[in-house]
C-alpha positions as CSV (number, residue, x, y, z in Angstrom):
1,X,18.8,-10.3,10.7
2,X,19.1,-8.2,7.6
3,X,16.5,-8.1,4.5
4,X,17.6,-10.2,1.7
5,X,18.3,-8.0,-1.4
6,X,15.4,-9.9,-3.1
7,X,12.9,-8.5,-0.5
8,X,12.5,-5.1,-1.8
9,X,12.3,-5.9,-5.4
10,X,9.3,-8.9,-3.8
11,X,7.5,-6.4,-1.7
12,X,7.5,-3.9,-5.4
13,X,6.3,-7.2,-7.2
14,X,4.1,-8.0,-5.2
15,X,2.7,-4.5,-4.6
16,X,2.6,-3.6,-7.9
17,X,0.8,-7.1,-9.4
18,X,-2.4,-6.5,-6.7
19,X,-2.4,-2.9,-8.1
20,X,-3.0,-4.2,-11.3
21,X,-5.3,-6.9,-10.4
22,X,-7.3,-4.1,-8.6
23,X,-7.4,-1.8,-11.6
24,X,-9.1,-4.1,-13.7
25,X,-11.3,-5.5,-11.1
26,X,-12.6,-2.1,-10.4
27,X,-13.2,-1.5,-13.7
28,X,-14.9,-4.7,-14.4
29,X,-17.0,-4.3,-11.1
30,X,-17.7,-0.4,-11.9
31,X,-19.6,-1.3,-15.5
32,X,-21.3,-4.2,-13.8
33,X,-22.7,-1.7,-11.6
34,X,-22.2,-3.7,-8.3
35,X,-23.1,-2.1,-5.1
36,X,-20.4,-0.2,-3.7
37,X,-19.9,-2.9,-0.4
38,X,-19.7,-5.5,-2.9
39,X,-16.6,-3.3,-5.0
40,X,-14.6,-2.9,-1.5
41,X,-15.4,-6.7,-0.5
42,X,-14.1,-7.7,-3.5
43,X,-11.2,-6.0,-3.6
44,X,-9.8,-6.9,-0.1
45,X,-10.1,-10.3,-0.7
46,X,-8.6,-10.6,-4.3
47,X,-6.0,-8.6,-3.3
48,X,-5.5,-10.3,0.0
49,X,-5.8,-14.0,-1.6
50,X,-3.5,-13.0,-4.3
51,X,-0.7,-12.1,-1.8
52,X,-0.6,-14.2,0.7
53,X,-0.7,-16.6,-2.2
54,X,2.7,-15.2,-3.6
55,X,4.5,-15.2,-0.6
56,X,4.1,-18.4,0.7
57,X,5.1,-19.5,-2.6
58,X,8.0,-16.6,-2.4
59,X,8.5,-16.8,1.5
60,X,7.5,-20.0,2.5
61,X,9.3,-19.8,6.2
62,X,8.1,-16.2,6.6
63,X,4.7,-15.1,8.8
64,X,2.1,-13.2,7.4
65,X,0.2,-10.2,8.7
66,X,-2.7,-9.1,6.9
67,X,-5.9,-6.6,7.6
68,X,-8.0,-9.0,5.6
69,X,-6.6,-12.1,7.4
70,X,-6.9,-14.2,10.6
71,X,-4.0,-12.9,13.1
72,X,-1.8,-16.2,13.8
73,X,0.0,-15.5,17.2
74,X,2.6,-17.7,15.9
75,X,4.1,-14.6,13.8
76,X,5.5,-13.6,17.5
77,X,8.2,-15.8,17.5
78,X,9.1,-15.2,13.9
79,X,12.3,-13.2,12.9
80,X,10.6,-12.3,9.3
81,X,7.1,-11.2,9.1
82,X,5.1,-9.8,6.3
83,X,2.6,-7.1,7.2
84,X,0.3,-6.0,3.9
85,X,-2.9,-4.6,4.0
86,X,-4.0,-5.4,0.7
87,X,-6.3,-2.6,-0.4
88,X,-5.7,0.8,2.0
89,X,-8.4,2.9,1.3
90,X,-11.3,0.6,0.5
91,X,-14.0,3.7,0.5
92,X,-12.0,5.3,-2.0
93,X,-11.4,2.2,-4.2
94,X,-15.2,2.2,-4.6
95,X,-15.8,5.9,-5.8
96,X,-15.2,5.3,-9.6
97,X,-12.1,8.1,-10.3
98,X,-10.6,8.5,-7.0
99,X,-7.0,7.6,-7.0
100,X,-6.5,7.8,-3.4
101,X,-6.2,4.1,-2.4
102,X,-3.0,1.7,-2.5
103,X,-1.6,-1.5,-1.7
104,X,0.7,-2.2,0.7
105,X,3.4,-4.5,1.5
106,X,6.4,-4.8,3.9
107,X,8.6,-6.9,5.7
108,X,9.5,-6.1,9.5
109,X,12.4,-7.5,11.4
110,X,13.0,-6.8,14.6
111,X,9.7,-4.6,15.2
112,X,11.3,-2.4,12.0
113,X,10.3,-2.8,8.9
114,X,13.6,-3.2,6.4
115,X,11.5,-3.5,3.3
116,X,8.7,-2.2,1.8
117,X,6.4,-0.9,-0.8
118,X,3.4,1.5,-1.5
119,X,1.3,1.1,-4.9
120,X,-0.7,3.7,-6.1
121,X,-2.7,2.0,-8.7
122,X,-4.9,4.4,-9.3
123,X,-1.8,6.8,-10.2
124,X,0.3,3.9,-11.9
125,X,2.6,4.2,-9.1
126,X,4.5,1.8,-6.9
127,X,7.2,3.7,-4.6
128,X,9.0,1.3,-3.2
129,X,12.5,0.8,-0.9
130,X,13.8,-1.4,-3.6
131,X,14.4,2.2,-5.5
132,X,13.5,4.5,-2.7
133,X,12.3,7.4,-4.5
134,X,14.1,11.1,-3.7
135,X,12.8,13.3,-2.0
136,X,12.1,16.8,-3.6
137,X,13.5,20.2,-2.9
138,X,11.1,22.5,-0.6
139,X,8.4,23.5,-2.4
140,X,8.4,27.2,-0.6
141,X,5.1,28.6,0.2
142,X,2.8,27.3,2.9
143,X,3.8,23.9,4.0
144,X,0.2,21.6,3.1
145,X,-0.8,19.1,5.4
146,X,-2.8,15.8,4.7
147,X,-5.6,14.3,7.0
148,X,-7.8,11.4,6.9
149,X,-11.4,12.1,4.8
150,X,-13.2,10.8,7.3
151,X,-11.6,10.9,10.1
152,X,-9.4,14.5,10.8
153,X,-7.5,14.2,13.7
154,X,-8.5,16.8,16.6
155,X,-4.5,17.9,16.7
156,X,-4.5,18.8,13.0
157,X,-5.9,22.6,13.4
158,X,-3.0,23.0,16.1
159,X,-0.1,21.7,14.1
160,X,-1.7,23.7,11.1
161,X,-1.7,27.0,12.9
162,X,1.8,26.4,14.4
163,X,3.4,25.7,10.5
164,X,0.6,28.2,9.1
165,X,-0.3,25.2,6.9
166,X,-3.0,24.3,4.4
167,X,-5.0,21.2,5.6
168,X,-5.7,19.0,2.7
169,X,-8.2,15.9,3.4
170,X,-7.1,12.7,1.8
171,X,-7.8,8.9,1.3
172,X,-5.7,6.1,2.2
173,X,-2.6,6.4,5.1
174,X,-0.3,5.1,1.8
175,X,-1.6,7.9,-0.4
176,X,-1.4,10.6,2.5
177,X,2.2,9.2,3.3
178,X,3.5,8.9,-0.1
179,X,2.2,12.6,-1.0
180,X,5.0,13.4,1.4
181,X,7.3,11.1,-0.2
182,X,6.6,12.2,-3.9
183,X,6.6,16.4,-2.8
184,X,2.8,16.9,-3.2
185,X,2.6,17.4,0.4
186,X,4.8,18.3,3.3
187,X,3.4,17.0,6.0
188,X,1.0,14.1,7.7
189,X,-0.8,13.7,11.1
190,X,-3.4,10.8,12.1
191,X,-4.5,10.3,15.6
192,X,-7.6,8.1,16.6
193,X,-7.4,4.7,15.0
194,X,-4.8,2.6,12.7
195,X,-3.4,-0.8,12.7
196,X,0.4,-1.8,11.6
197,X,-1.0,-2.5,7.9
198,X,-1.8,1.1,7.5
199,X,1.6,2.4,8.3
200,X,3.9,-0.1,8.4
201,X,5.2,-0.3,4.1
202,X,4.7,4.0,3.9
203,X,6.7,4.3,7.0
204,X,9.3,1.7,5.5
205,X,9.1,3.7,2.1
206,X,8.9,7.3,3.1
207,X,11.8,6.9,5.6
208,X,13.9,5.2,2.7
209,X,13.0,8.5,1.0
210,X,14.4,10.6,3.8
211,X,11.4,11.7,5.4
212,X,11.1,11.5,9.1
213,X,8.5,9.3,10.9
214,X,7.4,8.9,14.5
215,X,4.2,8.2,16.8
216,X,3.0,11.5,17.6
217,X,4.9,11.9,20.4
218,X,8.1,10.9,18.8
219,X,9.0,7.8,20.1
220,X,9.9,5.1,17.2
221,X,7.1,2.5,15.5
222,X,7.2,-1.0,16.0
223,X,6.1,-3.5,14.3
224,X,5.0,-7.3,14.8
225,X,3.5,-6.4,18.5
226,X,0.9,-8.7,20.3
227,X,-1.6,-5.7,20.0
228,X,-1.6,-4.3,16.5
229,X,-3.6,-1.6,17.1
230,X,-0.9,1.4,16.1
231,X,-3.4,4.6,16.3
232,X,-1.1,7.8,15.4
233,X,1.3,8.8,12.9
234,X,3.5,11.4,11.8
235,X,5.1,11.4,8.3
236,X,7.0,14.7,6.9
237,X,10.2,16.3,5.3
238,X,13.0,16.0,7.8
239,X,13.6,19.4,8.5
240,X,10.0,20.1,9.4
241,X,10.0,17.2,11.9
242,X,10.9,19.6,15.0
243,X,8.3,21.8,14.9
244,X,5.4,19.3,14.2
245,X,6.5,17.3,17.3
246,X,6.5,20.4,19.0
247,X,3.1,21.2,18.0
248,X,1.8,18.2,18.8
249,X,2.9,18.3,22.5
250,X,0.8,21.7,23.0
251,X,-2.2,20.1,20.7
């Protein structure tokens, strides 16, 4: 089954309208002065009640997937499954100026997802396969490599000496993957803990984009699995795809 053309401009939509419902939550909550695990509570239910409201209404025959949501095995035997994470990057969200958080939304079919988008409120971006953004020339230089904030993978110091890159911490797998995507980075490496809503709309965007994408090991994401629990990534420009996996297998 393919996407309906409709999908990637929903997944944008939809992406994009949490974005801005979290902008002006954040704010709101920020000059309130609300305790920082109240701000992230917040924000991954809003965001989390305000899509899964849209797409039923959007999507009605569709499953649902969602971080902030109970997991209905039922999605199993569905051929169209959302998989959003409404608010990637809840610490950041909560640190009044960081930018480094998004929204996610995508649609998998066949353990792929065909349709997707990353928001980047914080920026004013949504990137999204509905318009899959280019990717840019090489940069030249040393290639730069982003890593979780909290949670740097032990491979990271390999692949880093192998590309002679600089290691750049980040929040949020959708800001770390679309950093690839937009050119601000070149390369990203997670090992040690995610779930399908962390990757699965930046893997559908960044590969729409050109950019190669793989388990650390290489072999191909999927999507929609009875165990969610997705732990590595790679995202980065194509032609730098062979000698990261080739890092990684020494790492």
């Amino acid at each position: 089954m393919t996407p309906i053309p409709d999908d990637h401009r929903l997944a944008a939509h939809l992406a994009h309208r949490a974005g801005e419902m979290l902008v002006e939550l954040r704010a709101r909550l920020v000059e309130e002065e609300v305790p920082a695990a109240v701000l992230r509570a917040e924000g991954d239910r809003r965001a989390h009640e305000l899509l899964v409201s849209e797409l039923a209404a959007a999507r009605p025959s569709d499953a649902v997937l969602s971080e902030e949501g109970a997991d209905d095995a039922s999605r199993l035997d569905a051929e169209r499954v959302w998989v959003i994470d409404p608010l990637d990057g809840t610490r950041e969200f909560s640190e009044p100026g960081r930018t480094d958080w998004a929204v996610h939304v995508a649609l998998v079919v066949d353990e792929r997802p065909v349709a997707g988008a990353v928001s980047l409120p914080g920026m004013g971006l949504t990137l999204s396969t509905a318009d899959p953004p280019q990717l840019p020339p090489e940069r030249g230089g040393p290639p730069r490599m982003v890593v979780s904030r909290s949670r740097p993978p032990e491979q990271a110091d390999t692949v880093a000496a192998a590309l002679g890159a600089d290691v750049v911490p980040l929040g949020s797998a959708g800001a770390k993957s679309m950093a690839v995507v937009r050119g601000t980075a070149d390369v990203y490496v997670h090992a040690g803990g995610q779930y399908e809503w962390d990757s699965c709309a930046p893997v559908a965007v960044a590969k729409a984009a050109g950019c190669f994408a793989s388990r650390l090991d290489g072999s191909r994401l999927r999507y929609n699995q009875p165990d969610v629990y997705l732990p590595d990534l790679v995202v980065c420009r194509p032609e730098l795809a062979g000698p990261v996996l080739a890092a990684l297998t020494t790492a």
